[in-house]
TIMI-2910 file (N, C-alpha, C, CB; in pm, 1 decimal, decimal comma, always signed):
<rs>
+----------+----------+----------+----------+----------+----------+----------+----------+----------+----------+----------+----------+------+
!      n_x !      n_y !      n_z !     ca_x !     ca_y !     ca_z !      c_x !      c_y !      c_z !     cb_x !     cb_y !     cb_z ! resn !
+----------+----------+----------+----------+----------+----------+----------+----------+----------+----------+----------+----------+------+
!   -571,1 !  +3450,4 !  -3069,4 !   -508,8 !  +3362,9 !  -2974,0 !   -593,3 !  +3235,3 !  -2963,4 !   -493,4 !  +3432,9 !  -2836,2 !  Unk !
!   -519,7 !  +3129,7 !  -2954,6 !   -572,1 !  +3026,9 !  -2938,7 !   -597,6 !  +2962,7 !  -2833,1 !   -530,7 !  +2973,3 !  -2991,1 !  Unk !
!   -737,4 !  +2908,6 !  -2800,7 !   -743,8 !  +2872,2 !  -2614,2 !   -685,9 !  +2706,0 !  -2607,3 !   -958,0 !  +2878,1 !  -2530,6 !  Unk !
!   -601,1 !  +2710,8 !  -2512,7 !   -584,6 !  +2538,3 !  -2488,4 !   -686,2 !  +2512,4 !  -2378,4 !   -413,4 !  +2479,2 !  -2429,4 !  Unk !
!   -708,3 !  +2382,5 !  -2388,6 !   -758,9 !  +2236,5 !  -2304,8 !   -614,5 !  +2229,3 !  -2198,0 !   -778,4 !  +2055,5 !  -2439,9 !  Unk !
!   -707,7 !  +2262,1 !  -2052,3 !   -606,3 !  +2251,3 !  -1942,1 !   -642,4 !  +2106,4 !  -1900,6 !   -619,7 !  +2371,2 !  -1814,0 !  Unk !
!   -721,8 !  +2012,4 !  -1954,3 !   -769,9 !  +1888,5 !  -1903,9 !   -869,9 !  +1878,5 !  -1760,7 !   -642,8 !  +1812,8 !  -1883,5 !  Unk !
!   -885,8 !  +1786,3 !  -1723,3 !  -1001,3 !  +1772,4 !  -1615,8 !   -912,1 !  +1745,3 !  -1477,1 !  -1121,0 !  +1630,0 !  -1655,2 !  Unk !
!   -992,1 !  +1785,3 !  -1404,0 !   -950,2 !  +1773,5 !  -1276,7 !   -939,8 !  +1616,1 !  -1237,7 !  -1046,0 !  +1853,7 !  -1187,8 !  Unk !
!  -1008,8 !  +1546,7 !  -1258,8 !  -1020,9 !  +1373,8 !  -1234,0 !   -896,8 !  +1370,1 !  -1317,3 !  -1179,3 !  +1265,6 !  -1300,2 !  Unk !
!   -866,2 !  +1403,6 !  -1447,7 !   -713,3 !  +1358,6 !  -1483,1 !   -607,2 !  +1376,2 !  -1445,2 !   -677,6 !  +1379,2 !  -1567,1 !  Unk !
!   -618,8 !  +1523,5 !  -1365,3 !   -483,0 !  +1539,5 !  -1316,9 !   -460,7 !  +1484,7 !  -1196,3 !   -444,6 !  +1667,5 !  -1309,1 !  Unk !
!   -557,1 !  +1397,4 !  -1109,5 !   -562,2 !  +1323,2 !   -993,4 !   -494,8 !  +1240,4 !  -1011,9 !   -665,7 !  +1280,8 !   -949,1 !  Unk !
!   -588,2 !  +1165,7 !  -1141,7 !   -521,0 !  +1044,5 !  -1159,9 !   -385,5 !  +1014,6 !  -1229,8 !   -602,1 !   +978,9 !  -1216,4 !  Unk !
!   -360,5 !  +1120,0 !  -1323,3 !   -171,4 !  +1166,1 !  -1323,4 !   -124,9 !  +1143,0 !  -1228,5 !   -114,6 !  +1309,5 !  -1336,7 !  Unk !
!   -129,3 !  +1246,1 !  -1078,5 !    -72,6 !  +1253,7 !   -956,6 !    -98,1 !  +1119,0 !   -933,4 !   -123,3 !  +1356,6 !   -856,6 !  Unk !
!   -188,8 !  +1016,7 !   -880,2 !   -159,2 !   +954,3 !   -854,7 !    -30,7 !   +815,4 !   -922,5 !   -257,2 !   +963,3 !   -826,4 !  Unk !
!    -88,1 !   +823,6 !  -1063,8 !    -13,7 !   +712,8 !  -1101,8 !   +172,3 !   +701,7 !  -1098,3 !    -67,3 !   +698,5 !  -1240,6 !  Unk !
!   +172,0 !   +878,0 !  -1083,5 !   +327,8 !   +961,5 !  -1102,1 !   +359,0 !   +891,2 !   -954,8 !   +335,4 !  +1184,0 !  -1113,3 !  Unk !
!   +299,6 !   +864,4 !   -846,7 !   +332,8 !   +867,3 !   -687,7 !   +363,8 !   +705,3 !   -696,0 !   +185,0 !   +926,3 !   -561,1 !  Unk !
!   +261,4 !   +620,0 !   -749,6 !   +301,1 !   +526,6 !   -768,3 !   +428,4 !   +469,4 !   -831,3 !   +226,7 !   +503,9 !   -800,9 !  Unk !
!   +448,9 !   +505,3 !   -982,6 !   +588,8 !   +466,1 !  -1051,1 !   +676,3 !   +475,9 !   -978,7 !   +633,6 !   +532,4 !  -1157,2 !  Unk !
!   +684,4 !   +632,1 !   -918,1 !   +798,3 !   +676,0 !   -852,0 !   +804,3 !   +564,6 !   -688,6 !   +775,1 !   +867,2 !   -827,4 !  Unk !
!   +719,8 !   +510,3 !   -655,1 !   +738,2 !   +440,5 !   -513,9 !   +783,9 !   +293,6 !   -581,3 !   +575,8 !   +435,6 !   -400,1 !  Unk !
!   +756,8 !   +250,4 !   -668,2 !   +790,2 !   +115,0 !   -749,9 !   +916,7 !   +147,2 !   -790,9 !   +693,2 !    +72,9 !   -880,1 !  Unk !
!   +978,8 !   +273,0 !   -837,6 !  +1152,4 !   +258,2 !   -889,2 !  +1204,8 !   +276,8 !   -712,8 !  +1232,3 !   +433,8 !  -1037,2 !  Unk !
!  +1172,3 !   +293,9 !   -614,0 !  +1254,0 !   +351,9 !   -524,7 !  +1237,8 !   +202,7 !   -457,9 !  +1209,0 !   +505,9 !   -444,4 !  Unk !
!  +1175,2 !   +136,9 !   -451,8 !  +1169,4 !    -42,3 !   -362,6 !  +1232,0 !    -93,9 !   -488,6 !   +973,8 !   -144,4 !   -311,1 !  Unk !
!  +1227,2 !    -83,9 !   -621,7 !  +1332,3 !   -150,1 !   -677,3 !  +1465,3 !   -145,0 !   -688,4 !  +1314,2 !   -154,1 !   -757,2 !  Unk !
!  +1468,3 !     -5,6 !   -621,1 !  +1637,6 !    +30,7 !   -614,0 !  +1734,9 !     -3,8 !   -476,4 !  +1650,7 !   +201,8 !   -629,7 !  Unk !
!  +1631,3 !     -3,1 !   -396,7 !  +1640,6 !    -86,7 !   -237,4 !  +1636,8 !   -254,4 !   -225,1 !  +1498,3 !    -39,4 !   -142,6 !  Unk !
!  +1549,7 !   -307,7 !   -340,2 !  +1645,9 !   -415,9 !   -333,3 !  +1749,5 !   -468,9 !   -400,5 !  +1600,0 !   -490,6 !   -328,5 !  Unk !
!  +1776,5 !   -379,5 !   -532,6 !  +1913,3 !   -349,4 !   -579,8 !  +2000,7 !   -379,5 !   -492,6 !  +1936,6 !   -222,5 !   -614,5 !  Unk !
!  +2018,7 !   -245,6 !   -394,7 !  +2088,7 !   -246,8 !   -310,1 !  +2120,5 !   -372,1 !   -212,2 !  +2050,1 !   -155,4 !   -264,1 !  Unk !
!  +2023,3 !   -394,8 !   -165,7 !  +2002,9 !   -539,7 !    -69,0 !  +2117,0 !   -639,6 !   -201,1 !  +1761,8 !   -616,7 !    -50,8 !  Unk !
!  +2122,7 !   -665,0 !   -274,4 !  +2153,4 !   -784,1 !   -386,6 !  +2326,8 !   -720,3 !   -426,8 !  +2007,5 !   -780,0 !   -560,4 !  Unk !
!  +2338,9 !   -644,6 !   -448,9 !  +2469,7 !   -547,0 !   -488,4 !  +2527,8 !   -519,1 !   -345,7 !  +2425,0 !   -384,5 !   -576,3 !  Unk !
!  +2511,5 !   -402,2 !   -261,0 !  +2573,4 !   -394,9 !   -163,4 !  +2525,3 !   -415,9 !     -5,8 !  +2616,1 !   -295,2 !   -187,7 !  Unk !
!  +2490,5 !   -533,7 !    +47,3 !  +2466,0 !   -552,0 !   +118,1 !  +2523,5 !   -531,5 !   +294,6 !  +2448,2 !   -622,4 !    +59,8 !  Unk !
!  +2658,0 !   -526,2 !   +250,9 !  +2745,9 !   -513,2 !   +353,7 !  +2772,6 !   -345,0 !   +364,0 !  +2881,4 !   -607,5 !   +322,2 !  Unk !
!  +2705,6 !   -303,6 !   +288,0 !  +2813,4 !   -136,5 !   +292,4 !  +2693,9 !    -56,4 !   +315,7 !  +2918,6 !    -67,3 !   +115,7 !  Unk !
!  +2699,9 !   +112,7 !   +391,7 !  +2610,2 !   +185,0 !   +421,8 !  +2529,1 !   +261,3 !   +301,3 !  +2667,2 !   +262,2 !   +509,9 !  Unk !
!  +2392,2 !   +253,0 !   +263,4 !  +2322,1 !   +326,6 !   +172,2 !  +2288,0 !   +471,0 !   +212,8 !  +2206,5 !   +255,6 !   +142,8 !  Unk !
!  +2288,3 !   +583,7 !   +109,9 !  +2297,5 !   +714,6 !   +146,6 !  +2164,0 !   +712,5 !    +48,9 !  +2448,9 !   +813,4 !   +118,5 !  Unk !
!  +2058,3 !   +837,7 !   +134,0 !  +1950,0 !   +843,4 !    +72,3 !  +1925,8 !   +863,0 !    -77,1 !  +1899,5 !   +921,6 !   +129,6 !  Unk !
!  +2046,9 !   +974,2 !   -125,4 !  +2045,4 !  +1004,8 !   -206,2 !  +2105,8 !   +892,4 !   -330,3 !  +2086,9 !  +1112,5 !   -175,3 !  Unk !
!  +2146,3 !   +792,9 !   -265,2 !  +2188,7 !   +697,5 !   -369,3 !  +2059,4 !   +567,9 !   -416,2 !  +2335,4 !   +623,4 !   -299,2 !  Unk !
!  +1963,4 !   +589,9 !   -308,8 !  +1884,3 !   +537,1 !   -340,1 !  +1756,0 !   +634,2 !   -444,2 !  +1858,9 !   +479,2 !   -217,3 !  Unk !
!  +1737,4 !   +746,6 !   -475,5 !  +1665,0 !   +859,3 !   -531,9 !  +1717,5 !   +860,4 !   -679,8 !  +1692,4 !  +1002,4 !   -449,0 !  Unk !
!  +1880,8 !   +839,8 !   -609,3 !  +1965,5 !   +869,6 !   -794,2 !  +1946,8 !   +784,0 !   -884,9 !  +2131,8 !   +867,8 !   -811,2 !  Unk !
!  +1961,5 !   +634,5 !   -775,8 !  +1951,0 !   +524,4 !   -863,9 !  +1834,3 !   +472,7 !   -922,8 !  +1996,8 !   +433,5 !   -810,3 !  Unk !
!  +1681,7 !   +544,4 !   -846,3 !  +1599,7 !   +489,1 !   -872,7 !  +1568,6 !   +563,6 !  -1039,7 !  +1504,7 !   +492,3 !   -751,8 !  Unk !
!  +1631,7 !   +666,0 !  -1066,9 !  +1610,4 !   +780,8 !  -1191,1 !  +1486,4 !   +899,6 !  -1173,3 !  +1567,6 !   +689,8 !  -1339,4 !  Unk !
!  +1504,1 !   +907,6 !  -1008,3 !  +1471,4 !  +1066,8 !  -1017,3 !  +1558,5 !  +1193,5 !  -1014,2 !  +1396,2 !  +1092,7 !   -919,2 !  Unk !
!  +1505,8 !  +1297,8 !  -1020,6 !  +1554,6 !  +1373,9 !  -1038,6 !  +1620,7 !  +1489,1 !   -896,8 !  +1471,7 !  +1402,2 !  -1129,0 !  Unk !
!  +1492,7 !  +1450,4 !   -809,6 !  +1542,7 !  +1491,6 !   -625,5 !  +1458,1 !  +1376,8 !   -589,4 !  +1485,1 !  +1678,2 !   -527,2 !  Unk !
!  +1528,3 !  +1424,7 !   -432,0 !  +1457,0 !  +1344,3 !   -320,1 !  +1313,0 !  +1400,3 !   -262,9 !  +1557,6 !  +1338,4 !   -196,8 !  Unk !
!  +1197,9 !  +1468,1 !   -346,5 !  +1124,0 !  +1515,0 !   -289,5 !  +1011,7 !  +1361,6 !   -290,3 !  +1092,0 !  +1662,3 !   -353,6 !  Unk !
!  +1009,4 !  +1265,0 !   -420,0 !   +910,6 !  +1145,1 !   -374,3 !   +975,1 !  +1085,6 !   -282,5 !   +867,8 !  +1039,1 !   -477,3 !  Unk !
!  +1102,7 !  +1095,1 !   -205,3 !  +1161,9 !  +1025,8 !   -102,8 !  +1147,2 !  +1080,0 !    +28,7 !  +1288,9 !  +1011,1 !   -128,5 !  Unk !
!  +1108,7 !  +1183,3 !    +29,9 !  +1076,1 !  +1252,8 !   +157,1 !   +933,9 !  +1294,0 !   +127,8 !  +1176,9 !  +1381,0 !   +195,4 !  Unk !
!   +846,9 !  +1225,4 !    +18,4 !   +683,2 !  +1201,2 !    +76,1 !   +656,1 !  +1123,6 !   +167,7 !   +591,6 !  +1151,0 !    -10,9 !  Unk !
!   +517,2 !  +1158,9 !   +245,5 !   +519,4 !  +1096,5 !   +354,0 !   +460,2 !   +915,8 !   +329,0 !   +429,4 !  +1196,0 !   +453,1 !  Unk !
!   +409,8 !   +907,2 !   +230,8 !   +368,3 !   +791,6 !   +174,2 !   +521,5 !   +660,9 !   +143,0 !   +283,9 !   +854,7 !    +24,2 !  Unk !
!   +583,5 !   +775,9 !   +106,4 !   +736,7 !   +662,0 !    +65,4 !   +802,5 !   +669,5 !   +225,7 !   +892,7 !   +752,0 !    -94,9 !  Unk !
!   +768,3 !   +682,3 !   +365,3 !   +838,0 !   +649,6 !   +467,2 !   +844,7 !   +519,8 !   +477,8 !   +799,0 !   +701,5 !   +570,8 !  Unk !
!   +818,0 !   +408,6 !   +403,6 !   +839,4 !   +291,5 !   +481,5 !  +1007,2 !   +274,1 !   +412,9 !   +706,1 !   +149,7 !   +450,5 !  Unk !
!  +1017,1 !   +335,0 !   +291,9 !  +1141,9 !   +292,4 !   +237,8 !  +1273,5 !   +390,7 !   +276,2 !  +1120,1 !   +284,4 !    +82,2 !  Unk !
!  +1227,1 !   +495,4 !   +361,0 !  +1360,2 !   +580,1 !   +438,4 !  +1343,0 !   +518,4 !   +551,3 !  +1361,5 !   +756,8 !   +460,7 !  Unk !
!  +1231,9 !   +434,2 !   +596,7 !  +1260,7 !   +324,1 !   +722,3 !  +1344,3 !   +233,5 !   +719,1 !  +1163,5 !   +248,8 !   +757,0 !  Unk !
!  +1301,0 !   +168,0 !   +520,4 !  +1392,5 !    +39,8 !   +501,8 !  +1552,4 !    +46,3 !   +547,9 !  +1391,7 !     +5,2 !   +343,3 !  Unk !
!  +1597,2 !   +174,1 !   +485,4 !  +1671,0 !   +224,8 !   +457,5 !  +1763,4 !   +227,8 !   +583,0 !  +1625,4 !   +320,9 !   +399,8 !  Unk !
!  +1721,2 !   +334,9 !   +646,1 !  +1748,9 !   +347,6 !   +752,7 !  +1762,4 !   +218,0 !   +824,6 !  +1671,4 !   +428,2 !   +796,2 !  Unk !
!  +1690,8 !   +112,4 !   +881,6 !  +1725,1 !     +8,5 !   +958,5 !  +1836,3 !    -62,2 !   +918,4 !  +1628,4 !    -70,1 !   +970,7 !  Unk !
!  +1822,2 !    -47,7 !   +773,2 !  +1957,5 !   -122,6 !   +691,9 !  +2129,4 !    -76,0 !   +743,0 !  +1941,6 !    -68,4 !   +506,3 !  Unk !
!  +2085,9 !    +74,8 !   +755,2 !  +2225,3 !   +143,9 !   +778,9 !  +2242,7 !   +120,5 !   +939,1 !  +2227,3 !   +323,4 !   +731,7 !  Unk !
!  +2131,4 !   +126,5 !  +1050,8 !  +2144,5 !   +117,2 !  +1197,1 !  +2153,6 !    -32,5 !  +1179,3 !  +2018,4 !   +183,6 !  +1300,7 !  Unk !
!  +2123,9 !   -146,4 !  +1130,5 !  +2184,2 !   -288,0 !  +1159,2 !  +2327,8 !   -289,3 !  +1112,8 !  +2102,4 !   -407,9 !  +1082,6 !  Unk !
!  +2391,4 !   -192,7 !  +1022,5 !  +2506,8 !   -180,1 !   +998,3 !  +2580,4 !   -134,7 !  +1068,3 !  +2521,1 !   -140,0 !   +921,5 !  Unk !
!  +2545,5 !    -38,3 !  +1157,8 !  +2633,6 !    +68,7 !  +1282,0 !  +2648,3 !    -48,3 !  +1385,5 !  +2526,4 !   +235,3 !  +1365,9 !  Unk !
!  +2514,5 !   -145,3 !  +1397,0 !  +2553,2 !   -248,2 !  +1514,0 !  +2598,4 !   -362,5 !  +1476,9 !  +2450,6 !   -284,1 !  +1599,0 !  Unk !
!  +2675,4 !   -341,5 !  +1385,2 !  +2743,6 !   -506,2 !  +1355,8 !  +2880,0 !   -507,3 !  +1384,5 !  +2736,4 !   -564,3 !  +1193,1 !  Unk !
!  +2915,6 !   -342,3 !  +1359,9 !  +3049,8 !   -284,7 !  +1311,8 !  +3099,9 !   -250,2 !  +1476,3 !  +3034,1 !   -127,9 !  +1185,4 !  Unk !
+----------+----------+----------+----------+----------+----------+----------+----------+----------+----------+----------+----------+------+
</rs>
């Protein structure tokens, strides 16, 4: 049997981190998608997750990506009070 290389712990940090990053850079690019495309109409979380090309909403419900289920959210409550 052959032993594999599980890699170093400092690498898989810095994996995790850089993975947390990409994924927070497609999800503000898909929010201002949105802002530019549909501005007038209500955004659903999951359309912002789909569009960004993940696979779930679990980097969307990290606690690090709350400013953009804030964005989000204020976007849809300035929409409830316009209407």
């Amino acid at each position: 049997m052959k032993k594999m290389t599980r890699g170093s712990h400092q690498g898989l940090l810095r994996n995790r981190e850089e993975t947390k990053r990409l994924n927070t850079e497609a999800l503000w690019r898909q929010v201002q998608l949105l802002r530019k495309e549909k501005p007038d109409t209500l955004w659903s979380f999951k359309e912002v997750w789909q569009g960004a090309g993940l696979k779930s909403n679990v980097a969307l419900d990290s606690p690090w990506n709350a400013s953009i289920k804030e964005a989000v959210a204020e976007h849809n409550r300035l929409l409830r009070e316009q209407a």
